[in-house]
C-alpha positions as CSV (number, residue, x, y, z in Angstrom):
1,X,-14.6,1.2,20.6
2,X,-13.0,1.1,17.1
3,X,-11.7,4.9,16.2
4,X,-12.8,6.0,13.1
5,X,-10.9,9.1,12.8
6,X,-8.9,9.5,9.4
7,X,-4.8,9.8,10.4
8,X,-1.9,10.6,8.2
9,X,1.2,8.4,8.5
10,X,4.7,7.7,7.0
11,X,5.3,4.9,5.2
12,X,8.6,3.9,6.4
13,X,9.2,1.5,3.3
14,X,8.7,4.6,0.4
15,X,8.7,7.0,2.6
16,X,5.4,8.5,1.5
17,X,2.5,10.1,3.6
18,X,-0.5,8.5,3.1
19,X,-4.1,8.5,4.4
20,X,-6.0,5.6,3.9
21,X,-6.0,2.6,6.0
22,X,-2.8,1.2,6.1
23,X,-1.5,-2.6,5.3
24,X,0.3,-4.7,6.7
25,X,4.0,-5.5,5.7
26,X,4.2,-9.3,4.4
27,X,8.4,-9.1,5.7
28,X,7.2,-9.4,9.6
29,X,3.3,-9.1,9.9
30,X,3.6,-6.4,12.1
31,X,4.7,-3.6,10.1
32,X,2.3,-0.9,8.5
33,X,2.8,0.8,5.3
34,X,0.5,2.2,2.7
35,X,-1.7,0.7,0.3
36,X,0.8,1.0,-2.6
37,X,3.5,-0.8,-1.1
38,X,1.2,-3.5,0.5
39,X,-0.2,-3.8,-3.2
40,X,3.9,-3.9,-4.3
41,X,4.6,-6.5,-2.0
42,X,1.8,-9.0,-2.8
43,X,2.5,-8.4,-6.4
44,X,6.2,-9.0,-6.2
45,X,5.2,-12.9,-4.5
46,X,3.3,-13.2,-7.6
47,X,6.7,-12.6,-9.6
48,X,5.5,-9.9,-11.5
49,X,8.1,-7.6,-13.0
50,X,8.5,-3.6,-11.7
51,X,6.5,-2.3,-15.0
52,X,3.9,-4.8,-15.0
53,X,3.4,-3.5,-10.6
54,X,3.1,-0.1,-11.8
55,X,0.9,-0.9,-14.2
56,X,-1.6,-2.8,-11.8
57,X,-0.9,0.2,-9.4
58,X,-2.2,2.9,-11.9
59,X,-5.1,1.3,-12.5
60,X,-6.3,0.5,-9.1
61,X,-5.7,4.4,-8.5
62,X,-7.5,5.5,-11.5
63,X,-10.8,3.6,-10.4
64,X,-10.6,3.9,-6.8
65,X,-10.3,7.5,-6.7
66,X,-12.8,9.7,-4.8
């Protein structure tokens, strides 16, 4: 039975706590770390630049806040 309960963890890439459901790292598949630097990571294969990340970042957080 899947466990719904909501857990805080460490994201051992920025070193954040973070509560949501975590992703997974795109260096070994195995790996989880929070949302932003799953969203980081898929952005940076894209080649975006830092700024433009951020900027992406920002605005997820502005309209999927609760």
């Amino acid at each position: 039975m899947k466990d719904n309960t909501i857990k805080e963890a460490v994201c051992p890439l920025c070193g954040k706590t973070y509560r949501d459901a975590p992703a997974l790292s795109r260096s070994d598949n195995i790996t989880p770390i929070c949302p932003d630097c799953g969203i980081r990571q898929a952005l940076n294969d894209l080649g975006l630049d830092k700024m433009e990340q951020e900027r992406i970042i920002y605005t997820i957080r502005r309209y999927t806040r609760k």
